[in-house]
TORLODO-66632 format. One record per residue: x, y, z of N, C-alpha, C, O in turn; residue in three letters; residue number from 0. Coordinates in pm, whole numbers, plus 32768, in hexadecimal, padded with zeros to 4 digits. Layout:
<vodrens>
X|Y|Z|X|Y|Z|X|Y|Z|X|Y|Z|ALA|NUM
...
</vodrens>
This chain:
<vodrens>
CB2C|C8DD|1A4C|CB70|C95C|1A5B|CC07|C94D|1A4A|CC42|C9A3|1A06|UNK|0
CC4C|C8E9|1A80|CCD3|C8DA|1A7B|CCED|C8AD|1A0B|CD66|C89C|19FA|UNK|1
CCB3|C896|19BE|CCCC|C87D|1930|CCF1|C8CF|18BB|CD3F|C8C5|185C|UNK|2
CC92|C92C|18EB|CC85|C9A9|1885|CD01|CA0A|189B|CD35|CA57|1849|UNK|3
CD2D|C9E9|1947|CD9A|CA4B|1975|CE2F|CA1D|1946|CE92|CA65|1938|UNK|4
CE20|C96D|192B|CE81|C944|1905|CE90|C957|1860|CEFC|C96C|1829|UNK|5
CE3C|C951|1832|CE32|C996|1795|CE56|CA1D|1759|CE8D|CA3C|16EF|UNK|6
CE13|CA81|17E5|CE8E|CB0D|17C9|CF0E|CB12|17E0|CF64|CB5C|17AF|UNK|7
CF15|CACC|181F|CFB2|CACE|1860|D018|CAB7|1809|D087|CAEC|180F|UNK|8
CFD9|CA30|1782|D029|C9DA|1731|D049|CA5C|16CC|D0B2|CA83|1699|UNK|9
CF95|CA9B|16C4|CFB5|CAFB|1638|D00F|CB72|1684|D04D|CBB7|1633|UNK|10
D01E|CB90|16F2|D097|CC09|1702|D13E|CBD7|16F0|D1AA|CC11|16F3|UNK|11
D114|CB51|16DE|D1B5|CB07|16E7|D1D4|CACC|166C|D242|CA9E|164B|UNK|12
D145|CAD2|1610|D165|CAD4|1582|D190|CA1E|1583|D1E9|C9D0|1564|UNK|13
D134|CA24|15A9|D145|C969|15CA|D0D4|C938|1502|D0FC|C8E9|14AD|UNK|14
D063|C980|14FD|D027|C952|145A|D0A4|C975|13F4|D082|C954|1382|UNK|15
D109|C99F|13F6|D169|C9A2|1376|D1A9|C93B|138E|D1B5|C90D|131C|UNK|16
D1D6|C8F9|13CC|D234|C891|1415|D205|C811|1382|D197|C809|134A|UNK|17
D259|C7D9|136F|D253|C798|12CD|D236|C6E4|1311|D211|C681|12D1|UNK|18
D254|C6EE|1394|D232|C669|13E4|D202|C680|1460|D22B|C6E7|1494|UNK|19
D1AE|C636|14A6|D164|C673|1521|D14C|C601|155C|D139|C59A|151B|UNK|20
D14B|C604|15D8|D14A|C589|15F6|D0EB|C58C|1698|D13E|C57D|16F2|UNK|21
D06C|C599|16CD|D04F|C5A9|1771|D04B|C4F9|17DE|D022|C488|17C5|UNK|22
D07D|C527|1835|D0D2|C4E2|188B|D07B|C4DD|1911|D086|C531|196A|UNK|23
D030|C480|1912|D00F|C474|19A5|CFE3|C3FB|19D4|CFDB|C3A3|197E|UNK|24
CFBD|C3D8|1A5A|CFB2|C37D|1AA0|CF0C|C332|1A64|CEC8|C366|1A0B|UNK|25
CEF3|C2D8|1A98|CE55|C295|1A73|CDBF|C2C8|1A80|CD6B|C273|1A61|UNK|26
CDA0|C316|1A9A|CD58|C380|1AE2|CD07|C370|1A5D|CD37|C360|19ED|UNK|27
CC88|C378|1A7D|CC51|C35D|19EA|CC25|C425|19F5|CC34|C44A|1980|UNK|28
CBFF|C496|1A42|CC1C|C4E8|1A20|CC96|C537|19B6|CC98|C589|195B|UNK|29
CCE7|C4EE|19FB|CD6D|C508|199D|CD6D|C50E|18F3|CDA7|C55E|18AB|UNK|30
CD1C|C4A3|18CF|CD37|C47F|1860|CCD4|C4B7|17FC|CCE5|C4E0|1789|UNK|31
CC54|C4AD|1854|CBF3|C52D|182B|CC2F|C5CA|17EA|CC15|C607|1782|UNK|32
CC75|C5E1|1842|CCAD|C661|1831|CD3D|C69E|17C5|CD5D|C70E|179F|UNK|33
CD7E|C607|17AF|CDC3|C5CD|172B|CD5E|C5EC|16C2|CD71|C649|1674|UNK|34
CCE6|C599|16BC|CC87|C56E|1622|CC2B|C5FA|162C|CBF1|C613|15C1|UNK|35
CC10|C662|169F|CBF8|C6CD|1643|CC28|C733|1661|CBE7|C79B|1663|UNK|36
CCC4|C72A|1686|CD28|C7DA|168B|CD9B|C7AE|1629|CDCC|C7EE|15CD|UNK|37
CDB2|C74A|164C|CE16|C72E|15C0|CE16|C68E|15A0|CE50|C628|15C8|UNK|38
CDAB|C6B7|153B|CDAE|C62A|1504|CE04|C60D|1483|CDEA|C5C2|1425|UNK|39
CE62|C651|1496|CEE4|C619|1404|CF5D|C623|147D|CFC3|C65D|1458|UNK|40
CF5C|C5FB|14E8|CFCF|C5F1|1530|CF9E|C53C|1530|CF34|C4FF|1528|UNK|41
D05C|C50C|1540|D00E|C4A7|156D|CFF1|C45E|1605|D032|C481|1668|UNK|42
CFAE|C41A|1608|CFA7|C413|16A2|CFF0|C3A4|16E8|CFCF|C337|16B8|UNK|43
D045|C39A|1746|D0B8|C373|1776|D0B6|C34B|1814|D0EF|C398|1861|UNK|44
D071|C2CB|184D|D076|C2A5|18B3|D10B|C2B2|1924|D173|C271|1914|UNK|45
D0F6|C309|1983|D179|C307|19C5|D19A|C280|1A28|D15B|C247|1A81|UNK|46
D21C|C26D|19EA|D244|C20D|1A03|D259|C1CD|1AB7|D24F|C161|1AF1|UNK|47
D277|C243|1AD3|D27F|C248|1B79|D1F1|C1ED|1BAF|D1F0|C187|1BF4|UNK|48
D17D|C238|1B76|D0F7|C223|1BC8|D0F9|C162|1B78|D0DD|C0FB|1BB5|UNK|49
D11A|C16D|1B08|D0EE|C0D7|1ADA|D15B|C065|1B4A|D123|BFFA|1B64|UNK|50
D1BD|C070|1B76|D23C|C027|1B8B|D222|C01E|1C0F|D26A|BFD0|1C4D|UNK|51
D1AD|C06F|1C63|D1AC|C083|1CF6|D129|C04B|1CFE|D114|C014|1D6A|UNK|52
D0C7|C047|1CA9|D052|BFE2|1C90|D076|BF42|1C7B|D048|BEE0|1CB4|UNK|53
D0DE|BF4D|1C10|D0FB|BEA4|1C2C|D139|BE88|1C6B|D128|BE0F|1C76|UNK|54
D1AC|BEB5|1CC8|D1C7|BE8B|1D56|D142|BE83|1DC2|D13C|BE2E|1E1B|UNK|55
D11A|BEAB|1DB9|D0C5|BE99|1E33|D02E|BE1B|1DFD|CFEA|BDE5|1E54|UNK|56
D015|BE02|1D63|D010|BD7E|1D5A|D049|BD0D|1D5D|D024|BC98|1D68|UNK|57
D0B0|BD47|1D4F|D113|BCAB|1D53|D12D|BC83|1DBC|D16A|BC19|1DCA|UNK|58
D0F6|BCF1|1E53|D125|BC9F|1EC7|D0E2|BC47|1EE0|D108|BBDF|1F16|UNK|59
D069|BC62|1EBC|CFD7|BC05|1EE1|D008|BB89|1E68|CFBB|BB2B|1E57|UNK|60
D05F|BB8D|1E33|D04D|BAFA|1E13|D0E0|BABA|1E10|D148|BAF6|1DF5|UNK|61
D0D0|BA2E|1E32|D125|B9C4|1E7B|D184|B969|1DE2|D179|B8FA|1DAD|UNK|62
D1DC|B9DF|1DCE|D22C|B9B4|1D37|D29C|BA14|1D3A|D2A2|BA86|1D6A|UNK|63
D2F6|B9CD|1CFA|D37A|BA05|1D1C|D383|BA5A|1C92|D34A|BA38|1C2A|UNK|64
D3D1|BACC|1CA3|D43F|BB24|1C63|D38D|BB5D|1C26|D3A4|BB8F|1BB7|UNK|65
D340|BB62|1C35|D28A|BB71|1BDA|D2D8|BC1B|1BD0|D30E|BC46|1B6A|UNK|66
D2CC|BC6B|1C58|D322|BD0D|1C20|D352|BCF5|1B8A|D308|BCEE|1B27|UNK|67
D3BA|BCEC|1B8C|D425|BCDD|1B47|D3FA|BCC6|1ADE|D429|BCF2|1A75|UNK|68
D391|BC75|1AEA|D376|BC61|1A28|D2F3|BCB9|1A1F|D2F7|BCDC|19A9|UNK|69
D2A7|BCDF|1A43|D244|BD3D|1A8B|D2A6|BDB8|1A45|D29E|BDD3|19CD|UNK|70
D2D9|BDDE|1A78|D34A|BE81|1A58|D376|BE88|19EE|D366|BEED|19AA|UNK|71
D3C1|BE12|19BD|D40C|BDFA|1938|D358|BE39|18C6|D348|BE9E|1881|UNK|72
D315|BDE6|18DD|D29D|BDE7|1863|D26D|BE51|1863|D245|BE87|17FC|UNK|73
D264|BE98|18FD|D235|BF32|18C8|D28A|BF8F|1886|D25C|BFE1|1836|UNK|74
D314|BF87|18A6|D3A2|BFBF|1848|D375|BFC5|17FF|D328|C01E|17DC|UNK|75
D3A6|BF2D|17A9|D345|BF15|173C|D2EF|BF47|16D8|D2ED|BF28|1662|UNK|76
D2A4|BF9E|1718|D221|BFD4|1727|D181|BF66|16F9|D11D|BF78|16B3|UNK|77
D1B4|BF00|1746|D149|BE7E|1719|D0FE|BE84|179C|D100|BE14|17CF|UNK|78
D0C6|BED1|17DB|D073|BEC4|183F|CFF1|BE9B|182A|CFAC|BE95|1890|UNK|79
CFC1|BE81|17C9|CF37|BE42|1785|CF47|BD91|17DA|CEF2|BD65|1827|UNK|80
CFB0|BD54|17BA|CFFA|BCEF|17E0|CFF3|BCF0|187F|CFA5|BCA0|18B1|UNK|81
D039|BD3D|18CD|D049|BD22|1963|CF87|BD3C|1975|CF41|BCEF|19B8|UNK|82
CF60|BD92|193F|CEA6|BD99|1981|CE83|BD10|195D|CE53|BCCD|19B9|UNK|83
CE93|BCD0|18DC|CE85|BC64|18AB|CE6D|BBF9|1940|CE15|BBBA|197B|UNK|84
CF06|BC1D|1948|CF42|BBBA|19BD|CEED|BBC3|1A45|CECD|BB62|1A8B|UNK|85
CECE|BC54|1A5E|CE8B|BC49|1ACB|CE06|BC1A|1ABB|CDDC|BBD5|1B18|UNK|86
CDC0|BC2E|1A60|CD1C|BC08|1A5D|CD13|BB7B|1A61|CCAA|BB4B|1A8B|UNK|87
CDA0|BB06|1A28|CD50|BA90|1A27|CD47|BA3A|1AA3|CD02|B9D4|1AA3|UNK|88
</vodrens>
């Protein structure tokens, strides 16, 4: 339902003429659902907040210095394929 509501909303704001599009949200695999079928020519854009507050709170659990720091830098980056990398092995 919130999908469809967020889809009128875009077309009263004239968000389908927009020549670049871009949807923005946290990990939520709903979320992204709702990217691939309300606007699937936007592109989809992990917010950075939710990624940077996920790898702080892995990096406490592990016993290595400055790990944030390079953790943050790679999602900047936008190489977060890399920090999951990092976490799975």
């Amino acid at each position: 339902m919130f999908g469809w509501q967020l889809e009128a909303r875009a077309w009263q704001l004239n968000f389908p003429s927009a020549t670049r599009q871009a949807f923005v949200a946290d990990g939520a695999k709903a979320n992204w659902r709702i990217q691939r079928v309300h606007f699937p020519n936007a592109t989809p854009v992990a917010d950075l907040i939710h990624a940077l507050s996920y790898a702080w709170g892995a990096s406490q659990s592990v016993a290595e210095d400055d790990l944030y720091s390079k953790w943050a830098q790679l999602i900047w980056q936008g190489d977060v394929k890399q920090v999951i990398a990092e976490l799975t092995d």
